[in-house]
Biotite code that builds the C-alpha atoms (Angstrom):
import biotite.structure as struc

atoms = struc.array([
    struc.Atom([117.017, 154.486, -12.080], chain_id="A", res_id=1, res_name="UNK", atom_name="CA", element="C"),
    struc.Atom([116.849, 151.088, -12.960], chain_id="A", res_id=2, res_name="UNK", atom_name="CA", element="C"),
    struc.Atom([114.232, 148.074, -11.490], chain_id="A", res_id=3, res_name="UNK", atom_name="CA", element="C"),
    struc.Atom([115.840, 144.570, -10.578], chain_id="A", res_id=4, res_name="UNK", atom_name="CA", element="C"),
    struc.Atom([113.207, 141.481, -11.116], chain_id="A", res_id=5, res_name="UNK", atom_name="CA", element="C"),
    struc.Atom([114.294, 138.071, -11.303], chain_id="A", res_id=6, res_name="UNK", atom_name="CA", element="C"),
    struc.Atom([112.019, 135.391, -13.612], chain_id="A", res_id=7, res_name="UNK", atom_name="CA", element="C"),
    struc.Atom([111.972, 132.195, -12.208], chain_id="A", res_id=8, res_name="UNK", atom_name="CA", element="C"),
    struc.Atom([110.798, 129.679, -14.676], chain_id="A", res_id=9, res_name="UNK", atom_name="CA", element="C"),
    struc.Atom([108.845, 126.048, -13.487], chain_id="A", res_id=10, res_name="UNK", atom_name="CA", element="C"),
    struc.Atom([107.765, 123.786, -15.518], chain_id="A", res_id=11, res_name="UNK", atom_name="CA", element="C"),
    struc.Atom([104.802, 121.182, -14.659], chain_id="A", res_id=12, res_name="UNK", atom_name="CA", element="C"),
    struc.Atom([105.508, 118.306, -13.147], chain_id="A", res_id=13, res_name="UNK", atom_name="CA", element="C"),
    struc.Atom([105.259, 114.843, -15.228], chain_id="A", res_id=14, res_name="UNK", atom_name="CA", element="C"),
    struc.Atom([101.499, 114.173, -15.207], chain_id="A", res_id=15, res_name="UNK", atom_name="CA", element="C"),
    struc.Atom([99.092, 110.900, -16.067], chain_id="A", res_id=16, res_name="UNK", atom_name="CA", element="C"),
    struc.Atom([98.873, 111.848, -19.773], chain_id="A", res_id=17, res_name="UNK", atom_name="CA", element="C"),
    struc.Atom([102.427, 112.498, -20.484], chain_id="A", res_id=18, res_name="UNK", atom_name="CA", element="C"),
    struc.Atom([103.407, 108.745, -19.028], chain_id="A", res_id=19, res_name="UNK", atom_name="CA", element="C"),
    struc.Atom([100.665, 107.716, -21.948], chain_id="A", res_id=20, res_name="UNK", atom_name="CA", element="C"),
    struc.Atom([102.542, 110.214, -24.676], chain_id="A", res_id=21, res_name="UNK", atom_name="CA", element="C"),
    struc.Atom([99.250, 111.897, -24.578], chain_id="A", res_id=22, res_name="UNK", atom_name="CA", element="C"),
    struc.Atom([98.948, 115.946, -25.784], chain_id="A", res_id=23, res_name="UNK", atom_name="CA", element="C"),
    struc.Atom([97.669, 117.875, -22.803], chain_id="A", res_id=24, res_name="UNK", atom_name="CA", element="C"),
    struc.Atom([97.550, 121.119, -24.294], chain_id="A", res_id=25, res_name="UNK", atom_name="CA", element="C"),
    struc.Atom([94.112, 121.581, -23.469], chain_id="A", res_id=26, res_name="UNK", atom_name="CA", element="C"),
    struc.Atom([92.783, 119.419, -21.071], chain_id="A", res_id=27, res_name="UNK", atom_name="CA", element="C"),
    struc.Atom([94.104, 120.281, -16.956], chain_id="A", res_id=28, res_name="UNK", atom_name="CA", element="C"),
    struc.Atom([95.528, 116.235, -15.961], chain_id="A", res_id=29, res_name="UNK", atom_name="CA", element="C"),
    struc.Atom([96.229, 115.751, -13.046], chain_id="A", res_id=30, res_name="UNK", atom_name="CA", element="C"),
    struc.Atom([100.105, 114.728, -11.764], chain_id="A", res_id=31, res_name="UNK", atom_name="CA", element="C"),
    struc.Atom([101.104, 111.678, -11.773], chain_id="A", res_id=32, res_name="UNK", atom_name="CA", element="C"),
    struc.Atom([103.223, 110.227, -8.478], chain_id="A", res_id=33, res_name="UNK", atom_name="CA", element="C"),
    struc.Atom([106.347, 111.390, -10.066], chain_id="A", res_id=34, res_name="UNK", atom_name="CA", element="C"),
    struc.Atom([104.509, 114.950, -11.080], chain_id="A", res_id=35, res_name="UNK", atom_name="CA", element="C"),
    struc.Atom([103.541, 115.306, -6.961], chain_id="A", res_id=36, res_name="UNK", atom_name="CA", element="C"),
    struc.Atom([106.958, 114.279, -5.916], chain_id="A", res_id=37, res_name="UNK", atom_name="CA", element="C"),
    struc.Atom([108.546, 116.882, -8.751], chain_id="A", res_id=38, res_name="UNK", atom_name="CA", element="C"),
    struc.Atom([106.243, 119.622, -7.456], chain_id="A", res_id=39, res_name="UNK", atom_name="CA", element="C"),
    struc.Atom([107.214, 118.989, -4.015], chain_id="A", res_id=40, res_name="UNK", atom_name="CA", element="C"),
    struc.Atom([110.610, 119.052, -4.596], chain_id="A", res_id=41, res_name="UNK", atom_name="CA", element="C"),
    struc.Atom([110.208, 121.980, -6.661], chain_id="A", res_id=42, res_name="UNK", atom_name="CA", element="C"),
    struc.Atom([108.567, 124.013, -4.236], chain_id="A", res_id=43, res_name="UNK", atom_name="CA", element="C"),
    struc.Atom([111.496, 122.951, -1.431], chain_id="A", res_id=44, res_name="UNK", atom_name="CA", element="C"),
    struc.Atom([113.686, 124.387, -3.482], chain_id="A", res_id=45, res_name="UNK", atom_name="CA", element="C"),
    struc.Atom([112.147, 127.738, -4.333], chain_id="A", res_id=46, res_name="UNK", atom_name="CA", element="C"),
    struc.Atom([112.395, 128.055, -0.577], chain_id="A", res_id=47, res_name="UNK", atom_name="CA", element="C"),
    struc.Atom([115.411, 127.522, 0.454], chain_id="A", res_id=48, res_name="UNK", atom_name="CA", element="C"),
    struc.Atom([116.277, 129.628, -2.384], chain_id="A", res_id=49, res_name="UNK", atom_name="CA", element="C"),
    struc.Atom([115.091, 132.415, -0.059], chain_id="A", res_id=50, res_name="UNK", atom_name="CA", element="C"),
    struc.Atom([113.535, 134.222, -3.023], chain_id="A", res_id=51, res_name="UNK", atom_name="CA", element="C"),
    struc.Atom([109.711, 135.519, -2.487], chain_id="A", res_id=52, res_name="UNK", atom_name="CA", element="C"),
    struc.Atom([108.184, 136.164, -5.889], chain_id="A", res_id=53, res_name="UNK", atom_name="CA", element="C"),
    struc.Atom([106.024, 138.960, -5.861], chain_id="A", res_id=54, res_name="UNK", atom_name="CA", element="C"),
    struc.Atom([103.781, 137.326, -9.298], chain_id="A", res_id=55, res_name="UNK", atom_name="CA", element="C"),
    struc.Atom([102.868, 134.221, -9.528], chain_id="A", res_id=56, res_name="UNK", atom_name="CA", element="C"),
    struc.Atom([100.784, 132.908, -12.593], chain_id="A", res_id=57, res_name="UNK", atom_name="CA", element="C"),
])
């Protein structure tokens, strides 16, 4: 018997340091407006996808 999972992959929204070509590899930026507007739109989509992830990280 086999298991079904989907992965749903997100990426970060555009944040302060990447509109200043910045490396934020280690440092937690915050968004920038655009980043906040992303994220929101990202998360509108994931539901009216209708999918419920089980995992988030």
């Amino acid at each position: 018997m086999t298991t079904q999972h989907t992965l749903i992959l997100l990426r970060h929204g555009n944040s302060t340091w990447n509109q200043k070509n910045l490396f934020t590899g280690w440092v937690d930026v915050d968004l920038s407006d655009q980043g906040r507007q992303e994220a929101k739109r990202a998360g509108e989509l994931l539901a009216e996808s209708g999918l419920e992830p089980d995992l988030l990280y």
